[in-house]
LUMSE-402077 format. One line per 5 residues: their letters; for each residue x, y, z of N, C-alpha, C. Coordinates in steps of 0.05 Angstrom, whole numbers, m for minus. Example, Ala and Ser with C-alpha at 12.3 -4.5 7.8 and 13.67 -1.06 7.14 Angstrom:
2
as) 264/m114/156/246/m90/156/264/m66/156  257/m45/142/273/m21/143/258/1/157
% end
This chain:
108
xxxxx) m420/3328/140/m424/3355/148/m398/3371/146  m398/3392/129/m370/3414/127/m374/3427/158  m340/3424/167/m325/3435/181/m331/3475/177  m343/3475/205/m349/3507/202/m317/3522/199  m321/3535/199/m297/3559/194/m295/3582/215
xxxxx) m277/3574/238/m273/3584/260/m253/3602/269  m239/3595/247/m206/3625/257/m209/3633/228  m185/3666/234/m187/3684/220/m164/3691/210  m164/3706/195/m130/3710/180/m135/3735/178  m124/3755/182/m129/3787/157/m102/3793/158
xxxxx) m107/3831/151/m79/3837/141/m91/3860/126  m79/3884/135/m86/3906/132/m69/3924/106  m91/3930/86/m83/3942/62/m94/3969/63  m72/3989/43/m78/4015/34/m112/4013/14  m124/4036/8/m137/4043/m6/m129/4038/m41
xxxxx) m120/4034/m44/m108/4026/m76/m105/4000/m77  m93/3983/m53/m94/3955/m48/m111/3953/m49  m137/3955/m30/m165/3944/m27/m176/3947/m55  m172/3965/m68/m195/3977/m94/m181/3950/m114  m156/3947/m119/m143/3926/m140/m155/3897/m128
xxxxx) m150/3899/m97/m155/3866/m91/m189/3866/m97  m210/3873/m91/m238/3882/m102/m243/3871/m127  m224/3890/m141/m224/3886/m173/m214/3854/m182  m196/3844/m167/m184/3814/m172/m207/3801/m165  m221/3804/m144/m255/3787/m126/m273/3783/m147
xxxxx) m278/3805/m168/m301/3800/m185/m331/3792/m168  m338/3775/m170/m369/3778/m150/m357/3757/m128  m344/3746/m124/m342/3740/m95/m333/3763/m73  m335/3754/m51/m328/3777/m23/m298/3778/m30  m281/3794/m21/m261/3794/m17/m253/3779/1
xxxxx) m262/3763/22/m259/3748/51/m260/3718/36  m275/3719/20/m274/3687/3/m255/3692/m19  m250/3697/m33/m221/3707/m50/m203/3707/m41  m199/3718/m24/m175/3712/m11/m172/3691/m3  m188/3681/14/m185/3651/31/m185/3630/2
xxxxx) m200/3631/m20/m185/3609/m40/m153/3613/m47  m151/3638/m59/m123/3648/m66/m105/3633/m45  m108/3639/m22/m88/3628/m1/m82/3595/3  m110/3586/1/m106/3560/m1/m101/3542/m28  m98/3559/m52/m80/3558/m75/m56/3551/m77
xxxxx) m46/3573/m58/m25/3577/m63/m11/3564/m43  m24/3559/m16/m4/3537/2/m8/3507/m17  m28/3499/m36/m32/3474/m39/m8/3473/m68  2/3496/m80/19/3496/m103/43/3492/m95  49/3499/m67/71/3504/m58/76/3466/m49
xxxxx) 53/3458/m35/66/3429/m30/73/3414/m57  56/3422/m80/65/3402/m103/89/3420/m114  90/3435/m116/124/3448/m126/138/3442/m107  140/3427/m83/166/3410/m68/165/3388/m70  143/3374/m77/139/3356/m97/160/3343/m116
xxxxx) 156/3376/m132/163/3372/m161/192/3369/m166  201/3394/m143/233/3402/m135/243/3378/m123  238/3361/m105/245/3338/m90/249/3317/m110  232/3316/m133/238/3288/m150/265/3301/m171  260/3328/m176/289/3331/m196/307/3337/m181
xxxxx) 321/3338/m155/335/3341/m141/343/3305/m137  334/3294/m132/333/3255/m127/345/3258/m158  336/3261/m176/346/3257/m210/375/3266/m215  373/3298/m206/410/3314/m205/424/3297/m184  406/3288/m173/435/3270/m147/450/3245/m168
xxxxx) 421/3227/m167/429/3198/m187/448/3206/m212  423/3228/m225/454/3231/m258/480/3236/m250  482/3255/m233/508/3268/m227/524/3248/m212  517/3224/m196/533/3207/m181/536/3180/m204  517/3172/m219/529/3153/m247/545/3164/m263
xxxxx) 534/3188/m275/565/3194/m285/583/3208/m285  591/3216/m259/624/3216/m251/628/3188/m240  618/3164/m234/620/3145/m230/633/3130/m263  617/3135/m288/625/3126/m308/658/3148/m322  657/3165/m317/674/3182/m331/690/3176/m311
xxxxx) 697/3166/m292/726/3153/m270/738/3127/m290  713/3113/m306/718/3088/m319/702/3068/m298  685/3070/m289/678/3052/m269/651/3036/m277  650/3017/m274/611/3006/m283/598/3014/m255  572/3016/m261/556/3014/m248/542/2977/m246
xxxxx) 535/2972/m221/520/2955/m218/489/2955/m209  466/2937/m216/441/2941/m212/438/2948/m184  462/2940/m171/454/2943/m143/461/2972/m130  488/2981/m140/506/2998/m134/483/3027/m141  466/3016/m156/448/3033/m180/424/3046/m164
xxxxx) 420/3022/m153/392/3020/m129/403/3034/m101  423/3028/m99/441/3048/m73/436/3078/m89  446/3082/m107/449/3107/m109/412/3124/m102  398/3111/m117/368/3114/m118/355/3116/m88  365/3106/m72/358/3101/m47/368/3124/m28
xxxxx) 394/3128/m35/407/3147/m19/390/3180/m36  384/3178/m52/374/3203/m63/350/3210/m62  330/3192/m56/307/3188/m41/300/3198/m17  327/3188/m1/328/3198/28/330/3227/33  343/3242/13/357/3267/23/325/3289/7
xxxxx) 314/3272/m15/302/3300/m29/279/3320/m26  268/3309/m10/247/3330/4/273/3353/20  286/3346/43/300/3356/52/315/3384/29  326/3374/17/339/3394/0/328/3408/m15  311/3395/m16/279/3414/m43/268/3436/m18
xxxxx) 267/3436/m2/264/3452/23/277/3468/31  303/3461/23/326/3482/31/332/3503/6  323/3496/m12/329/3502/m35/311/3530/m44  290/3512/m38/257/3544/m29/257/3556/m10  267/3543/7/274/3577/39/302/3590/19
xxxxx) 323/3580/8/351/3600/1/333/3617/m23  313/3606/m36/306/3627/m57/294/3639/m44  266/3641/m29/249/3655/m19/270/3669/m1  293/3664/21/309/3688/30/318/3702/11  327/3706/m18/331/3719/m24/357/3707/m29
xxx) 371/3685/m22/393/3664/m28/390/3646/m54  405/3639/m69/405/3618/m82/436/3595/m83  427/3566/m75/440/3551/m81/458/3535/m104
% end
């Protein structure tokens, strides 16, 4: 059995807003358009920290092997798996920080 639908969201638009957002609805309500749109776009937003979190873990590892190799240094399988581990730990975190400094209006 679907979960009824019990709270509300709105948000009050001009006359030019309403007539464009209408026009974006096509034959659904505008009350269901929107509520997909929204839940679009929170569900894009978890896989783009996702996406940010795994190439952030990637810029950590490349960038810590090699200035590790350009010192003259080997890497070991293990030393390798440290690095992987420690970059693991940090990348949600920073993929997070990284989308609040853009969305403020900041970039890192």
């Amino acid at each position: 059995m679907p979960s009824l639908r019990t709270k509300s969201v709105s948000t009050k638009v001009t006359d030019e807003e309403y007539a464009r957002l209408e026009a974006l609805a096509g034959g659904q309500t505008i009350s269901e358009w929107a509520r997909d749109v929204l839940l679009t776009v929170a569900e894009a937003n978890s896989a783009e920290q996702v996406i940010l979190a795994e190439l952030v873990a990637l810029r950590t590892i490349i960038l810590n092997a090699l200035y590790r190799l350009a010192q003259g240094e080997n890497l070991t399988a293990e030393e390798m798996q440290r690095l992987i581990e420690r970059a693991d730990q940090d990348k949600l975190r920073k993929a997070q920080e990284r989308l609040a400094a853009t969305a403020g209006g900041g970039e890192r």
